[in-house]
Structure formats: C-alpha cells, structure tokens
N, C-alpha and C positions, 0 to 999 in steps of 0.2 A: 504493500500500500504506500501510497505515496504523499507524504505529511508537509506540510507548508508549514512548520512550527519553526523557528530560528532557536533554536538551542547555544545561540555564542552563550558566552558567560558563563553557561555551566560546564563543566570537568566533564567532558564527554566522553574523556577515557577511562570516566569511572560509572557512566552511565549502562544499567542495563534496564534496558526498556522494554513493556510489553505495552502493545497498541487496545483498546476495547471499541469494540463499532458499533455500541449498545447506543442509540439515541432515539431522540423520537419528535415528530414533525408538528411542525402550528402554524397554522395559516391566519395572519394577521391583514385586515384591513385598515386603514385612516386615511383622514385626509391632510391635503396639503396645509402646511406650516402650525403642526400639530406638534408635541412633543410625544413621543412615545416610548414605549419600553418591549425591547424584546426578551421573555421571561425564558430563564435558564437555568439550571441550576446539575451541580455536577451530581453524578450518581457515587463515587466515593469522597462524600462529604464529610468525613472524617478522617482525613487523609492531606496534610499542609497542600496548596495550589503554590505551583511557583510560576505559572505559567498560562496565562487568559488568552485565547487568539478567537476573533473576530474576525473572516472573512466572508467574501460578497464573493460566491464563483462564476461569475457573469465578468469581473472586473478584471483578471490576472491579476499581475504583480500587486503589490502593496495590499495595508489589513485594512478592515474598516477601524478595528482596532486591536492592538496588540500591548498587553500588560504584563513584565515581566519585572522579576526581582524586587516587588512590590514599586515600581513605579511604571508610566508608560514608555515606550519607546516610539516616539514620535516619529522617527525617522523611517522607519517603514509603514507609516499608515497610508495611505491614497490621498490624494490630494481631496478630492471631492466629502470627505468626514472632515476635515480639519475644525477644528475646534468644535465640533459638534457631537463628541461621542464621549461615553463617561459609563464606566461602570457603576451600577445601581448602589452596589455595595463594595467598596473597594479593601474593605476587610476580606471580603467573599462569605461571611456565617454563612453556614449550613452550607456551604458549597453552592452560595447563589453568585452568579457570574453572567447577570442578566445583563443586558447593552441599553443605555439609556443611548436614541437618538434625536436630536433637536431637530426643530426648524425643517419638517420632511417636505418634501417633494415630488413629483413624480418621477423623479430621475432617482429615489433609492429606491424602488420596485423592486424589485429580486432575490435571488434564495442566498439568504444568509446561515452559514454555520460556524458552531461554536466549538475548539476545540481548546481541551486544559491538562496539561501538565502535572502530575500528583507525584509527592515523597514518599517513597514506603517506608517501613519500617528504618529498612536499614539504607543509610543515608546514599549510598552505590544505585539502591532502584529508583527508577523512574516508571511511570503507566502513560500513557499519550491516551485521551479516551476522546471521541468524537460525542460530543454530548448531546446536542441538538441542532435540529435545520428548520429553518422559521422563512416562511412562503412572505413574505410585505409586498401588497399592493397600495399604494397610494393613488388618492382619485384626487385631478382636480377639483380646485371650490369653483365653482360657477355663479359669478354675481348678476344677478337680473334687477337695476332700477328702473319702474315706471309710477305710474299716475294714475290714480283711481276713476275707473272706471273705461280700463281699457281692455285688453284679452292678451294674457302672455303664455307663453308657451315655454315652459319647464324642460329643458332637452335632458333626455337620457338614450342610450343605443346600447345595445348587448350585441357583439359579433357573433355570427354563426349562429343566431335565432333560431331564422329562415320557418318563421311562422307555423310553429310548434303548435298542437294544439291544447297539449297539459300543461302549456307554459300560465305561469300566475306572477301576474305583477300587483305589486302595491305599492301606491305611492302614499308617504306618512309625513307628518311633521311634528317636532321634536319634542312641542309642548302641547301635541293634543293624547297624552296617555295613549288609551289601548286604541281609540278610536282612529281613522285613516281617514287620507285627504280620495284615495279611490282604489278602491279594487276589484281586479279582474280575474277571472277563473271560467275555465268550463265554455271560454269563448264568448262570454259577456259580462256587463256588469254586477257587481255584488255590495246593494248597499245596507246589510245590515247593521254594520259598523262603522257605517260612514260619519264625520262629525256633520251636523246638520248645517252648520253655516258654507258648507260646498257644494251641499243640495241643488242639483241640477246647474251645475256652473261649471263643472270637470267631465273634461271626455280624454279619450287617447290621441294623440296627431293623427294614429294610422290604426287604425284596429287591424288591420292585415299586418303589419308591424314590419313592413317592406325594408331590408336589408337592417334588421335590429331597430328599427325605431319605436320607443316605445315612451317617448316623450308626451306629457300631459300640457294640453289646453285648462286654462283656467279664466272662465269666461268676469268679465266687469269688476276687479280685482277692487277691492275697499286693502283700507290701512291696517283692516285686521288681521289682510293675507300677509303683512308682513312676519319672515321666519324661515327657519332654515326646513328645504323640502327633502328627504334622501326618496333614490327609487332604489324598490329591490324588485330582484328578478326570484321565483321559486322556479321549481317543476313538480309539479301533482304526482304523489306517491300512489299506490294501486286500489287504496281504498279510503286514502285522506290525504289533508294536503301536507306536506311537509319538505322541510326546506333542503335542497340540494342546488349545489352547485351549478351553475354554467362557468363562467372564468368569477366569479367571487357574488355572495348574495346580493349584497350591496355594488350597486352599477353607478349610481349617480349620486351629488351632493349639490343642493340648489339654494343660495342665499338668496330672497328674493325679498326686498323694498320698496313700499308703496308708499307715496305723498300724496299730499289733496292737490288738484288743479291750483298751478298757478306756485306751486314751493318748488323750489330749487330740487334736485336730487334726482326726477324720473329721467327717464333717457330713450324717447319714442319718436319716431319720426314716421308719417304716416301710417298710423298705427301700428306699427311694426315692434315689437322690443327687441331689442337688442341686447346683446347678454355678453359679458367678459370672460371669461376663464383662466382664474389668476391663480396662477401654477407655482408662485414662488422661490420662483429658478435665483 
C-alpha cells in the first residue's frame, strides 16, 4: 500500500510499522462560506498520535493538513487550505482528529481522508491506520432580491434526473418546522403539509423536469417570503417514501429577499428576477 504520510523526524531506522485499512465513510453536505467540521476520530484511541495527515485525493501533492510532532507542518499543506484548517482538538482526546475547515466553497468538494500515526507500547512501533474518508459536497448560496409582488423563480437542477417517475422533491424553508414550501411525489402535487401562506402560489418551472430542472415558481412574492429556501431531491422506496441519494439529498440552497415597491434592495427588470450565485471563491 502506498502511504503519503512524511515520517522525516522520526528515527525511521527504528520504526517498525504495521499499516490498518479499518475506516469508515460520511458523506457531508454544506454550503458555501460555512465553517465546518469533518468528524474523525482514531480507532486506537488509547495509543499516543504522533502523526495527523489530512488529505484531499482529487489534489496530488500537498495535505489539506498535516500535524506532526505536536505542531503543524505548514510547509507541505496545499496552497488552496492555507490558513483555513485547524484540528478540532489539537490535544487529539479520545483519539478525535477531526478537521475543522473554514470559509468553504465549492472548490473543497471532494473525498477527503484521514490518516494517523500511533506509538505502541514499545517506543520502536509505529501502526499507520487509515481512519476515515469523508465525501464534502458544497453547494453554492444563490441570492435572489426582488419586490413584492412579483413571481421568482427559485432555480435548483439535479443531473441525470431524466424524469424519473418515483422521483420526490421538496422544496422547504428553514423557519417553517415540519411544514414545506411544496411537494411533489407520485407525479403530482402533495399539499398536506404545505404551510398555508404558499397556498396556490408554488408550482415547479417544468413538471416534466426537462434535463434536471426542478426549480420552483413562486407566484406574487410579499416580504414574508423572505428566507432561506433549500430543495431536496428523494426517490420513493417500494412501499414508502424514503430518502436516497441521486448525487446528494440536498441539490439547492436559495436566499431569497423581498422589499415593498419602491425600497432599495429588489433587483427585476421586466419582471424577470434575477439571481446571483455567490460561491465565495
């Protein structure tokens, strides 16, 4: 097997190492310029860490981070982490060696793993163990300002759709609890749990959902719509609905802001909205 771990520093002609390939996978979503935490934590947690490696195997060379000899070694990190990565707990208790990363983006997307370094007993062993591999999808934030009482359209797409017909989407917002802003199932709509102030004012762009489009219309928009909208994608299990995967549940994150006629903020031009998608590169 073939290890990316830099061992300078340690007494290598007194290392005898066994490697472990025991890890286990998580699939993280967020959005952009969120802080988040990828959770890890070693499996011989009672065993000194000399040795924390972070890498991104999409990137080559350089770590996202790498902590050795209880400090970091900056020098081989990637450019694109700089000053953005910080171990959770830099003691490691219990053998947590979880990755704090800042300020994300859609450019950190990809599989990252975690590999760490442990002292045996006798001060000569060394164990290399591949602890975990963590899936990070980051979704642009999509800003939509307009003006009440106009009709915006909330984009979201899922590729490779191609107009499923157990597919189930729901589109929610953040502060309306259990209740949804629309959903679909079964090839039409479903409003028993709709909140009532969207009552007959939401439809989908395309109910055929033509090359993934599964963006919602949200007709005469007041000040109350404003709030953050996420869409999720399911697919219908064989006797209830439940939630699986296409490329990640959650597809879309929609900040959308409403003024009264005539304030500053909306941004329509023949009633058209217009929408940003601020990726925080």
């Amino acid at each position: 097997m073939k290890m990316r771990l830099n061992l300078s520093g340690l007494d290598q002609t007194l290392v005898r190492s066994q490697v472990f390939q025991k890890s286990y996978k998580i699939n993280i979503t967020a959005e952009s310029g969120q802080n988040i935490t990828l959770p890890c934590r070693a499996h011989s947690n009672q065993k000194p860490i000399i040795v924390v490696e972070w890498i991104r195997s999409d990137l080559g060379a350089g770590y996202a981070l790498l902590f050795q000899d209880g400090h970091f070694v900056s020098r081989s990190s990637a450019s694109v982490f700089k000053n953005r990565v910080d171990l959770q707990d830099r003691q490691k208790k219990d053998g947590d060696v979880s990755l704090i990363l800042n300020n994300v983006t859609p450019a950190d997307s990809g599989t990252y793993e975690c590999h760490v370094v442990t002292r045996g007993a006798n001060q000569r062993e060394r164990a290399t163990e591949h602890t975990c591999t963590i899936e990070l999808k980051i979704l642009p934030r999509v800003q939509i300002n307009t003006t009440a009482g106009q009709t915006a359209i909330l984009p979201c797409q899922v590729p490779n759709l191609n107009s499923d017909p157990s597919v189930v989407i729901e589109w929610s917002r953040t502060d309306l609890g259990k209740e949804n802003v629309f959903f679909y199932q079964d090839q039409k709509f479903i409003p028993d749990h709709q909140h009532s102030s969207f009552k007959n004012r939401v439809d989908l762009q395309d109910r055929q959902m033509k090359d993934g489009d599964v963006s919602l219309i949200l007709n005469n928009v007041t000040i109350n719509d404003t709030g953050t909208y996420m869409c999720c994608v399911f697919m219908k299990g064989a006797k209830h609905r439940r939630r699986a995967k296409l490329d990640s549940d959650l597809i879309s994150v929609v900040n959308l802001h409403v003024v009264r006629p005539g304030q500053t903020g909306g941004d329509t031009e023949d009633g058209v909205i217009r929408y940003k998608v601020l990726a925080f590169y």
